[in-house]
N, CA and C atoms as a LAMMPS dump frame, in Angstrom:
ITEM: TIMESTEP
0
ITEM: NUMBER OF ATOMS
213
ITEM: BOX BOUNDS ff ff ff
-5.0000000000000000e+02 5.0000000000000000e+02
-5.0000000000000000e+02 5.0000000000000000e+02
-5.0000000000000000e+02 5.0000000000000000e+02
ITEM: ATOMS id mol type element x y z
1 1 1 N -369.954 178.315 114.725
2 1 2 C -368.611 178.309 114.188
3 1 3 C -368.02 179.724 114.186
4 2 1 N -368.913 180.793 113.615
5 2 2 C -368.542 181.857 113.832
6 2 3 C -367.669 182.367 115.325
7 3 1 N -368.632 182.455 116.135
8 3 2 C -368.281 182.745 117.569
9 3 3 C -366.93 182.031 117.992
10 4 1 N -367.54 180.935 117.74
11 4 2 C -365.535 180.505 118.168
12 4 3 C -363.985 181.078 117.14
13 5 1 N -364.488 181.103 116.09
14 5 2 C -363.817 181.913 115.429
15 5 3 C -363.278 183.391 115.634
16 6 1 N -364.471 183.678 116.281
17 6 2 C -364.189 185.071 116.539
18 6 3 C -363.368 184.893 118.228
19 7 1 N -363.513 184.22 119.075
20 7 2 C -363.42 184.004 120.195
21 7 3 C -361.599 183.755 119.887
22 8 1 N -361.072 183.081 118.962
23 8 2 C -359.665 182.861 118.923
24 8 3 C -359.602 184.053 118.017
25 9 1 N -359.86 184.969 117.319
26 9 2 C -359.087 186.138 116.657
27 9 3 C -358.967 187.087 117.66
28 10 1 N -359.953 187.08 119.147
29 10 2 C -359.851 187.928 120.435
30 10 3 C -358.766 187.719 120.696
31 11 1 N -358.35 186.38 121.068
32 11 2 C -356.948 185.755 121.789
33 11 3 C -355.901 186.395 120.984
34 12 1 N -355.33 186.584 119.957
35 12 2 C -353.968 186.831 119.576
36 12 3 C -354.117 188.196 118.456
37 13 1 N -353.007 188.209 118.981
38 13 2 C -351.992 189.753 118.554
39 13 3 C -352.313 189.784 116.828
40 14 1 N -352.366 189.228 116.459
41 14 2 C -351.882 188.538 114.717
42 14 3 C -353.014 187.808 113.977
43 15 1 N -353.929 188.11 113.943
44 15 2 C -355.041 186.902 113.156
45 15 3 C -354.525 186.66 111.879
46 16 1 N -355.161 185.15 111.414
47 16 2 C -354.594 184.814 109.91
48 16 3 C -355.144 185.548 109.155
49 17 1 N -355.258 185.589 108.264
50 17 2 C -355.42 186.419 106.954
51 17 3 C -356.807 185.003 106.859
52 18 1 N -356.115 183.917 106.662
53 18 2 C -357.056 182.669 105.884
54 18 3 C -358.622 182.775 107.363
55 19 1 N -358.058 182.917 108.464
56 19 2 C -358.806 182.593 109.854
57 19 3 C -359.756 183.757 109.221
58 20 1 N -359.314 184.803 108.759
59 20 2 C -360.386 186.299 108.509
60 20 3 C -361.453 185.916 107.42
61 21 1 N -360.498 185.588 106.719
62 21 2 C -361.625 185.362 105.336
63 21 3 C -362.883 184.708 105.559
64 22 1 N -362.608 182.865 106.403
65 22 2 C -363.564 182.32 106.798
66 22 3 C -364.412 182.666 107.245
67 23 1 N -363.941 183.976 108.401
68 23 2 C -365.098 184.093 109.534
69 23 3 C -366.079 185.118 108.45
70 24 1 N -365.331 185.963 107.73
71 24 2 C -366.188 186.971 106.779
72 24 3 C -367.014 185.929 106.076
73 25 1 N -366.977 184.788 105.589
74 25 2 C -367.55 184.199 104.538
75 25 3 C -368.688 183.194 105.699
76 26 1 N -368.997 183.161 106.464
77 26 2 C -369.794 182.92 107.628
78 26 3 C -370.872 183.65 108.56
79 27 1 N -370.611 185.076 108.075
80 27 2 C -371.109 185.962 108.467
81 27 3 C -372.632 186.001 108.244
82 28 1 N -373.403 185.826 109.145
83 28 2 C -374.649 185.789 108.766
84 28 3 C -375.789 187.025 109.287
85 29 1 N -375.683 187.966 110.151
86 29 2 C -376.227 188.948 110.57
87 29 3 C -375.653 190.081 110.819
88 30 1 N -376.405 190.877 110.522
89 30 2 C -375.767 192.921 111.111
90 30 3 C -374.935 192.576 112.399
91 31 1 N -375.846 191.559 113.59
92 31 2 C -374.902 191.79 114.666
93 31 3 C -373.336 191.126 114.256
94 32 1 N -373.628 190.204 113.719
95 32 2 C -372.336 189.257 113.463
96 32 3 C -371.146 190.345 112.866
97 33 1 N -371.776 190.705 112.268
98 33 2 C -370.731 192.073 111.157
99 33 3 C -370.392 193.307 112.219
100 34 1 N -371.422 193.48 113.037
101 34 2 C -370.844 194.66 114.32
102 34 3 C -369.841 194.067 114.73
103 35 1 N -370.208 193.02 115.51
104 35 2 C -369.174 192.077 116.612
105 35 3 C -367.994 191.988 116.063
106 36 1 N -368.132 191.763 114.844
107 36 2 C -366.492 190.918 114.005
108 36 3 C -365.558 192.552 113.285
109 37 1 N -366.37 194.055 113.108
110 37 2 C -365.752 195.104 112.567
111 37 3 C -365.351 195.361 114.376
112 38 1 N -365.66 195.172 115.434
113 38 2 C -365.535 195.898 117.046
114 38 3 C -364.461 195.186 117.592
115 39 1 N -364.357 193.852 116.896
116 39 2 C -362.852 193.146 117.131
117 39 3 C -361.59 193.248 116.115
118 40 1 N -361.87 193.736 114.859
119 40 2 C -360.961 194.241 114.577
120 40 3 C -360.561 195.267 115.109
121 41 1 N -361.462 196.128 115.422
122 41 2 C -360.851 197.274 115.525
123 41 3 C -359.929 197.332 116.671
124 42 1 N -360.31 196.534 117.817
125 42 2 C -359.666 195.906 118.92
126 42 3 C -358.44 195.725 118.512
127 43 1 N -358.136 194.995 117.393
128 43 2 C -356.819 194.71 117.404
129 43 3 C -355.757 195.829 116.882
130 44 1 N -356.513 196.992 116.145
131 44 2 C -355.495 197.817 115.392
132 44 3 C -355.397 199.119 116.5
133 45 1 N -356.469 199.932 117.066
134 45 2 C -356.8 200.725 118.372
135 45 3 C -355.618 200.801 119.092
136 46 1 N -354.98 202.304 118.966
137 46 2 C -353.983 202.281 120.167
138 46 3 C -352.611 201.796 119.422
139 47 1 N -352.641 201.352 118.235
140 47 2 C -350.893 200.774 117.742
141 47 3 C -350.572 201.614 117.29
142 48 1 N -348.897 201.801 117.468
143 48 2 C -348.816 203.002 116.329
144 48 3 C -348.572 202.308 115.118
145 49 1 N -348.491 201.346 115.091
146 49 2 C -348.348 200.836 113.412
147 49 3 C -349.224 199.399 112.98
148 50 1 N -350.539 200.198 113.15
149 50 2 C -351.175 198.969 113.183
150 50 3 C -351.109 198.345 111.252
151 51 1 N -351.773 196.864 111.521
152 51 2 C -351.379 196.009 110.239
153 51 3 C -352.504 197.311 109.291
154 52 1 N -351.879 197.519 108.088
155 52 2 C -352.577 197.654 107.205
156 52 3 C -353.495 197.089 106.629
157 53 1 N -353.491 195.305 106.641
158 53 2 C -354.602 194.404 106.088
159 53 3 C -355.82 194.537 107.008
160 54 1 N -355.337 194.574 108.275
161 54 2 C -356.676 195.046 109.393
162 54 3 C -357.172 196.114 108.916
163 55 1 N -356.477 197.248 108.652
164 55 2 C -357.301 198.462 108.556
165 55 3 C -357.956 198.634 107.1
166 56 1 N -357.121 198.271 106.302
167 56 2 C -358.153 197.379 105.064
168 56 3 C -359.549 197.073 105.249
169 57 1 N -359.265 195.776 105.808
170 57 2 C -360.544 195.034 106.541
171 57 3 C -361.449 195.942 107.388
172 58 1 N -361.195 196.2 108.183
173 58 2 C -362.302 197.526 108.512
174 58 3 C -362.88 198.852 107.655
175 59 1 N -362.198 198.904 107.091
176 59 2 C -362.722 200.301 106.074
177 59 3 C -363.407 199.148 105.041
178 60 1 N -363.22 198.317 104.472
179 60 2 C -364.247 197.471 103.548
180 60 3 C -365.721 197.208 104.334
181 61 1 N -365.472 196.338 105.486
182 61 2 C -366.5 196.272 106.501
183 61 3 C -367.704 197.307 106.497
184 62 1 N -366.673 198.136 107.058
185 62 2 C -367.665 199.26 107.654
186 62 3 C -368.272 199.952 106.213
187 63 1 N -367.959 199.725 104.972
188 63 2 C -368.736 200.137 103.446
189 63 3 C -369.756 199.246 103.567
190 64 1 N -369.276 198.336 104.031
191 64 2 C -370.566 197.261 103.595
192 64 3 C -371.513 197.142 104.851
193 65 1 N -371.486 197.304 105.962
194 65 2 C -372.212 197.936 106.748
195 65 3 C -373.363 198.672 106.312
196 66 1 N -372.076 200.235 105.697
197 66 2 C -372.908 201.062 105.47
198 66 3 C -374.382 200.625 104.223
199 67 1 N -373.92 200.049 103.42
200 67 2 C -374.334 199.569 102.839
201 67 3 C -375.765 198.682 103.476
202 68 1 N -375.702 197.77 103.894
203 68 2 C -376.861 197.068 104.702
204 68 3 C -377.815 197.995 105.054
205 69 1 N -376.997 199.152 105.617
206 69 2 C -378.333 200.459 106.28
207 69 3 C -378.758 200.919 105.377
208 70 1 N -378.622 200.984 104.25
209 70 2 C -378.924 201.856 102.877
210 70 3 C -380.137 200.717 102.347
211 71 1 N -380.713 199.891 102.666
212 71 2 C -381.325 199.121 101.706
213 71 3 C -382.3 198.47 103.014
């Protein structure tokens, strides 16, 4: 479920907010959490005004990342 999830937040400009949450609440491995912080970042990379909720979402991510390596 994940993967396809992630496979349509690749496709468009705009992911839902609700589409994000799910895939976060599905998340089951370090890789899953690489893959899903390397496509956000995909989407904000290069804008000059990228969404703030994305970049949100990545700076939380990548804490909790960090986090995983810490333990």
């Amino acid at each position: 479920m994940t993967e396809i999830l992630l496979d349509e937040v690749c496709e468009t400009d705009f992911p839902s907010a609700t589409q994000l949450d799910r895939i976060e609440r599905l998340l089951s491995s370090r890789e899953e959490l690489e893959t899903y912080i390397a496509v956000l970042i995909s989407k904000v990379e290069g804008k000059i005004s990228p969404d703030p909720g994305l970049l949100d979402r990545v700076e939380r991510l990548a804490g909790l990342l960090r986090q995983v390596d810490e333990r």
